[in-house]
N, C-alpha and C positions, 0 to 999 in steps of 0.2 A: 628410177631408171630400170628400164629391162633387162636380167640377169640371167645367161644359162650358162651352165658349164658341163662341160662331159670331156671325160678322166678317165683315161686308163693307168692302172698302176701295175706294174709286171715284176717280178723279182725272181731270183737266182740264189740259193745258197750253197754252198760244197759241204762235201766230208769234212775238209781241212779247215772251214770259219773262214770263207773267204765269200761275199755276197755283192750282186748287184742291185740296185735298185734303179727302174724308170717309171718317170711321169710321163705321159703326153696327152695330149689334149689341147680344146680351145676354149675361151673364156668371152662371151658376148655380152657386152656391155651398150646398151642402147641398140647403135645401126652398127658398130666396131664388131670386130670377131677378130679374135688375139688369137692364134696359136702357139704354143709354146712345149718344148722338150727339157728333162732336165733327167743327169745321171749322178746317182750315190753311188760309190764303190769303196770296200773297204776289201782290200789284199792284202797279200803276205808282204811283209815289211814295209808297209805305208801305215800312215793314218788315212781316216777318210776324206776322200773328193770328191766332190762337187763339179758340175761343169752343168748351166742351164744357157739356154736360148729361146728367144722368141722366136723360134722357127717349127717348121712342122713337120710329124713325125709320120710312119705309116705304120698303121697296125691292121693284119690283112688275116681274118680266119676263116680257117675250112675246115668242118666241121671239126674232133677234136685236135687239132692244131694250130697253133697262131703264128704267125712270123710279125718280126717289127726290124725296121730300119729307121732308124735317127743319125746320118750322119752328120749334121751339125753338132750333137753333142758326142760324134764316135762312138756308139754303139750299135749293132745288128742282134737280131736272135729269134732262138725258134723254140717255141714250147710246145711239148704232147701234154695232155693232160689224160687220166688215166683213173676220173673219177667225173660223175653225172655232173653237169653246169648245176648253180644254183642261182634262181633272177626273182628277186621279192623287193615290191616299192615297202621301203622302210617310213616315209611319212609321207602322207597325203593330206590338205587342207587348204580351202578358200582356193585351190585352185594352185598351191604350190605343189610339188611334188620331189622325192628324191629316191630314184631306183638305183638301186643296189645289184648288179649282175658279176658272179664270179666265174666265170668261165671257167678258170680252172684252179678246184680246192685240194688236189695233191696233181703229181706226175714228175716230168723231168724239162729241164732249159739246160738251152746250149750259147752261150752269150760270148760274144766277142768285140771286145773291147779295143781300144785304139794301140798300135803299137806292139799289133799280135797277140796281146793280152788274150786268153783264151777261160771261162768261168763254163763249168758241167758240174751238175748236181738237182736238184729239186727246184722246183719251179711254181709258180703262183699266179695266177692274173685275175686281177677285177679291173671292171665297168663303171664309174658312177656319172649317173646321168642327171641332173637335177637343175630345175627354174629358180628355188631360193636360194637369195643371195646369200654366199658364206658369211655374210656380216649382219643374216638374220635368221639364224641357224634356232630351232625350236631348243636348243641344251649349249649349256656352256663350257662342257668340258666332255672328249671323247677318250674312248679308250677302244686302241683297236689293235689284233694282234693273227698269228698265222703261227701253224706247223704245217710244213707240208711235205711229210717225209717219206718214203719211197713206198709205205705199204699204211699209211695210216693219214688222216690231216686233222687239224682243227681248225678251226675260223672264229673270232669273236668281235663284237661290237656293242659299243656298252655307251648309252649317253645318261648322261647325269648333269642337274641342275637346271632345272626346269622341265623340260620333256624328259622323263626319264624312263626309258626303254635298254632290252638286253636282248641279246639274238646269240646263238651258238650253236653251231653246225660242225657234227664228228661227221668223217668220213661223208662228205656231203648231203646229209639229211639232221633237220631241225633238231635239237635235242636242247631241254631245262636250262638257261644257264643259271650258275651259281653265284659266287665268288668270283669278284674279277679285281685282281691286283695287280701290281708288277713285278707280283713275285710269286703269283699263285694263281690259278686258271680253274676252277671244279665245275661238274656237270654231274649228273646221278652217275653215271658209268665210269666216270675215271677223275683222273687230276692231272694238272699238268705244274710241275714244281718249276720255277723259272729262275737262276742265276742271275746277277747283276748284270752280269756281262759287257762289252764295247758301246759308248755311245756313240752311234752315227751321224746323229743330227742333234741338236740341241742349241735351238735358235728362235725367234722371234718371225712371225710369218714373211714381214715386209722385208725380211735380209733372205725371205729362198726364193723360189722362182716368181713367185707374187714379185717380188722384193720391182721384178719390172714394170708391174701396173702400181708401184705404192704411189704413185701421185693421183691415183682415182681412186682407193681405196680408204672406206673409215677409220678412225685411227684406232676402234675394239679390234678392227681385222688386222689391221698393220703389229699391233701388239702382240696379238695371239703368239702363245709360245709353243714349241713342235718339239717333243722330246721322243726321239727314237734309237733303239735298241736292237744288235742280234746279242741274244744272249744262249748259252746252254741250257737246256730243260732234261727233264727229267717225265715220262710218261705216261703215266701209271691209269692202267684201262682195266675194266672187269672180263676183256674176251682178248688177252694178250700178254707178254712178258711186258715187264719195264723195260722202256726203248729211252737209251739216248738222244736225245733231238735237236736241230736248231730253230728260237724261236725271234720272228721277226715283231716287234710289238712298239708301241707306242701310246703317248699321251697328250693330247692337245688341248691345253686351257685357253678359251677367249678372254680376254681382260675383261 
């Protein structure tokens, strides 16, 4: 069955450790085209929420600036980005392919959330555009992660277990990656020490926004587990002081 999905991933963090996170996007599956929205948020005196929908999201940019409206899952917002886009297809093969564009690897978001809830702080947005099906993904486990603080960013992407590739982008240009943990981040020029910190997500693919399509999904993809993190970092670069940071990261095992 013919597969393509394209994904944007936006997110919000503040001073205070309070973060949004959106998905939107659609998902084609043969002649079907699924769209779907979905919101993470973790605030001050909540644990985190959830809210997704099969419904469809707008995401509208001019040049450095994006806006997005998903009122089905009540959320709006507007990101400046304040560092060069970075767009590289991450695999290519027999005619699959999976591009990778982040729009924006540091800057600022202004997110407003239902119920006047109002999120400003640092901001993030990627792209992913891609024909192979996630349930025939070239690696079986990723690791993916973000700083993106008002004067500095990092970005990383790490697959292992079959295809095994790393990508790492300071301040939005290519640089070595190192060491990729959940608790340590290195590249020649710096380190990023990463706290345990709040778990966001920590679920099985088929119970998040998939959890809509699990009745046409295989059941490695329905399994797959999604463990995601804002934790405190610590920054440490060879052209800068140690910066305290908030880092967004995660880990995705397929069964």
């Amino acid at each position: 069955m013919r597969c393509e999905v394209h994904k944007w991933y936006l997110d919000c963090t503040t001073e205070g450790g309070e973060a949004a996170i959106v998905y939107a996007g659609d998902v084609a599956l043969g002649r079907v085209r699924l769209p779907y929205a979905e919101l993470l948020a973790l605030t001050a005196g909540r644990g985190p929420t959830r809210t997704s929908r099969l419904r469809r999201a707008v995401v509208d940019r001019q040049g450095t600036r994006l806006t997005l409206e998903a009122p089905a899952v009540g959320v709006s917002g507007t990101w400046n980005a304040d560092l060069p886009a970075i767009d590289t297809t991450l695999f290519e093969e027999n005619g699959g392919f999976i591009r990778w564009r982040c729009h924006q690897a540091g800057g600022t978001a202004d997110v407003r959330l239902s119920a006047g809830r109002r999120l400003q702080g640092s901001g993030y947005v990627e792209e992913l555009t891609m024909n192979v099906p996630p349930w025939k993904m070239p690696f079986r486990e990723l690791r993916w992660g973000r700083v993106a603080a008002p004067d500095c960013s990092l970005v990383w992407i790490d697959w292992r277990d079959g295809c095994d590739r790393r990508w790492a982008f300071w301040n939005g240009r290519p640089v070595p990656a190192g060491t990729v943990r959940p608790d340590l981040v290195e590249w020649p020029a710096g380190r990023l020490d990463i706290e345990p910190g709040r778990v966001i997500r920590d679920e099985r693919i088929g119970r998040t926004v998939a959890g809509h399509l699990a009745w046409c999904l295989p059941r490695s993809l329905a399994r797959a587990r999604e463990t995601k993190w804002l934790s405190r970092g610590r920054l440490h670069a060879i052209d800068r002081p140690t910066l305290g940071v908030w880092v967004i990261h995660e880990v995705v095992r397929w069964a």
